[in-house]
N, C-alpha and C positions, 0 to 999 in steps of 0.2 A: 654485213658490216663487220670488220677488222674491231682487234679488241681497245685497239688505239683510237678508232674513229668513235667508239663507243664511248670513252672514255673523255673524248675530245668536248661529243656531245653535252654530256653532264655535266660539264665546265660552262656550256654557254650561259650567259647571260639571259636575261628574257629578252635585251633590246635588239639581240643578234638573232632571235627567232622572232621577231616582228618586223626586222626588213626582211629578213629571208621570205617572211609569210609575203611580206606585199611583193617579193620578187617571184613567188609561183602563180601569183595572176597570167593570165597572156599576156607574152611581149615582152619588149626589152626597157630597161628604164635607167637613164641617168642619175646620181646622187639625187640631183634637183628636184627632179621628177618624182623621186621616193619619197622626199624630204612634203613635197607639195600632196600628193596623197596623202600620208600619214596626217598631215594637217588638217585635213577633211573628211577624216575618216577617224584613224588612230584613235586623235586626241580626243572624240567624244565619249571614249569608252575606258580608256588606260590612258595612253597620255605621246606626246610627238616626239620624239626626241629629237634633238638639237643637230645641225648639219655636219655637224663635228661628225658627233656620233653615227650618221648613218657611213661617214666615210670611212669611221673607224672599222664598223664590223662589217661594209663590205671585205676590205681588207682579209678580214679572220675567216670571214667566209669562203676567200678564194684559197684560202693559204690553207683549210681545209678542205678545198677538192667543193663544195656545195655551193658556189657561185663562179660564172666566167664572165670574162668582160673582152671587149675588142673596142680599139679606138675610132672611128667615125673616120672617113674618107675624104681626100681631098674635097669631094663635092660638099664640103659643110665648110661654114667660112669659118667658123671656129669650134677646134677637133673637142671632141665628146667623146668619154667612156660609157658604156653603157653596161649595163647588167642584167643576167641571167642565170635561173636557178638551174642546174646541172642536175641530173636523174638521182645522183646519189644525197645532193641537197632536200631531194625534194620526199626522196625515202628517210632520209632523218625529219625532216620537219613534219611529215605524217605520223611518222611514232613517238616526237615530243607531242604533237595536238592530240593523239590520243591516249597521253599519261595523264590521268585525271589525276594523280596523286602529286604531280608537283604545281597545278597550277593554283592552290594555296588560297586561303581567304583572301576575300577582297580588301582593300585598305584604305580608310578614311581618314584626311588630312585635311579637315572642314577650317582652315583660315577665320572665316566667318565664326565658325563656332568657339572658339579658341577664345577670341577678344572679350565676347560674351561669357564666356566662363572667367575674365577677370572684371567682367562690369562692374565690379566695386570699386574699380579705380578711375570707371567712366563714367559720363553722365547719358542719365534718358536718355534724350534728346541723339547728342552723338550716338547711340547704342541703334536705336530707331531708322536714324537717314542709315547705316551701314547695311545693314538688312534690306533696307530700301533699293538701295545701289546694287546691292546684290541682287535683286529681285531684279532690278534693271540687265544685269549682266547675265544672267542667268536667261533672260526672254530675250537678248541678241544671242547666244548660245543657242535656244530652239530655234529661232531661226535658221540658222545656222546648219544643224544638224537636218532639218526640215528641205533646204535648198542640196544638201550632200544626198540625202534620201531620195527626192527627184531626181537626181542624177544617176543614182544607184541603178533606181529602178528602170533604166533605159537599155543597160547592159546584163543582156544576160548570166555571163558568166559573176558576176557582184549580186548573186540572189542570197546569199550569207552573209558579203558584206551589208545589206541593206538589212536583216535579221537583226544584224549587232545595233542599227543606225534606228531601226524600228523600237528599240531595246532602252537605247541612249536616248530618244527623242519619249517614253516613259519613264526616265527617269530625271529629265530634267521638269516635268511637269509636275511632278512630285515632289521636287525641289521646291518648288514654287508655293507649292500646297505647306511644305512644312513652312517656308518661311512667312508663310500669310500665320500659321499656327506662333511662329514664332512672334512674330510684331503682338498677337494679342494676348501671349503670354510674358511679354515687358512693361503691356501695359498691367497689367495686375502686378506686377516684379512692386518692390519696395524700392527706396530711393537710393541711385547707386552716389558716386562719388568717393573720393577717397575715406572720408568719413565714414564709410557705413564698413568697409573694409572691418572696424574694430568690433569686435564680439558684442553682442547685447547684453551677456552675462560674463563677466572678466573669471568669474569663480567655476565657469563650467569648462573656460580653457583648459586643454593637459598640452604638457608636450607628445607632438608627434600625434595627436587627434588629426581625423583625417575627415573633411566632408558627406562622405560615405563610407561603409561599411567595409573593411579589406587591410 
């Protein structure tokens, strides 16, 4: 690898080595087509990116030599690019997957958890059904992940992606398990509403005291 191509590499983004990754499966695959895997797979683990995006970085990825495309032939009633990982793509994407050092802690953006940490401005009740909904959305998600899994397991070459889907489908049950932990610790929670927002002791407020320690 050139010290440019090298250089190219460390630039990329993560969402430009997760089409490249679903473009080293076997076979060729249309934006579409990437865009609909990534859906069924991706997003149970990290997350899909938008169609925008996968057109985007095929783009960077041909313009670095790591992905080819050719357009579909008369015999199609409507022309189609497709896409393919290139030897030198597929040598860079094997020594980004095995830099343990840049793929960085995981990252938690709990929606759910967020509202709950301002519950003093909410009541019970709404606190309760949100968690609830959640628990609902979370058990069509295993599902989900559960029917991608089946699928997995049909094709051999997807014995890893099914590993990640194996992974994803424990970690939504566990989701499930905190949020059952969570409903029974709102019930013991004191009464939120805006009202409870104000200190119980006016005298133990400082400025810039902070709920925890830090």
């Amino acid at each position: 690898m050139t010290s440019s191509q090298t250089s190219n590499k460390q630039e990329l983004p993560p969402t430009a080595w997760a089409v490249l990754g679903l473009l080293s499966f076997p076979g060729e695959r249309t934006g579409y087509e990437l865009k609909k895997w990534a859906d069924s797979s991706l997003r149970f683990f990290y997350w899909s990116p938008a169609i925008s995006q996968i057109y985007a970085e095929l783009r960077r990825l041909e313009e670095l030599g790591y992905a080819a495309s050719a357009r579909s032939g008369p015999e199609e009633v409507r022309a189609k690019r497709r896409y393919a990982i290139t030897d030198a793509g597929r040598a860079a994407l094997a020594g980004w997957a095995s830099d343990t050092a840049e793929a960085g802690p995981p990252v938690l953006k709990h929606g759910l958890l967020l509202r709950v940490w301002l519950g003093h401005l909410s009541e019970p009740e709404r606190l309760r059904a949100m968690v609830e909904e959640h628990m609902d959305r979370t058990l069509a998600e295993l599902a989900a992940v559960r029917e991608a899994m089946a699928h997995a397991a049909e094709v051999p070459e997807w014995a890893f992606p099914t590993l990640a889907l194996r992974w994803s489908e424990r970690q939504h049950l566990a989701e499930l398990e905190l949020a059952e932990a969570l409903l029974a610790d709102l019930a013991q929670a004191g009464p939120a509403g805006p009202a409870a927002g104000a200190p119980a002791d006016p005298g133990r407020q400082a400025d810039g005291d902070s709920p925890t320690p830090g």
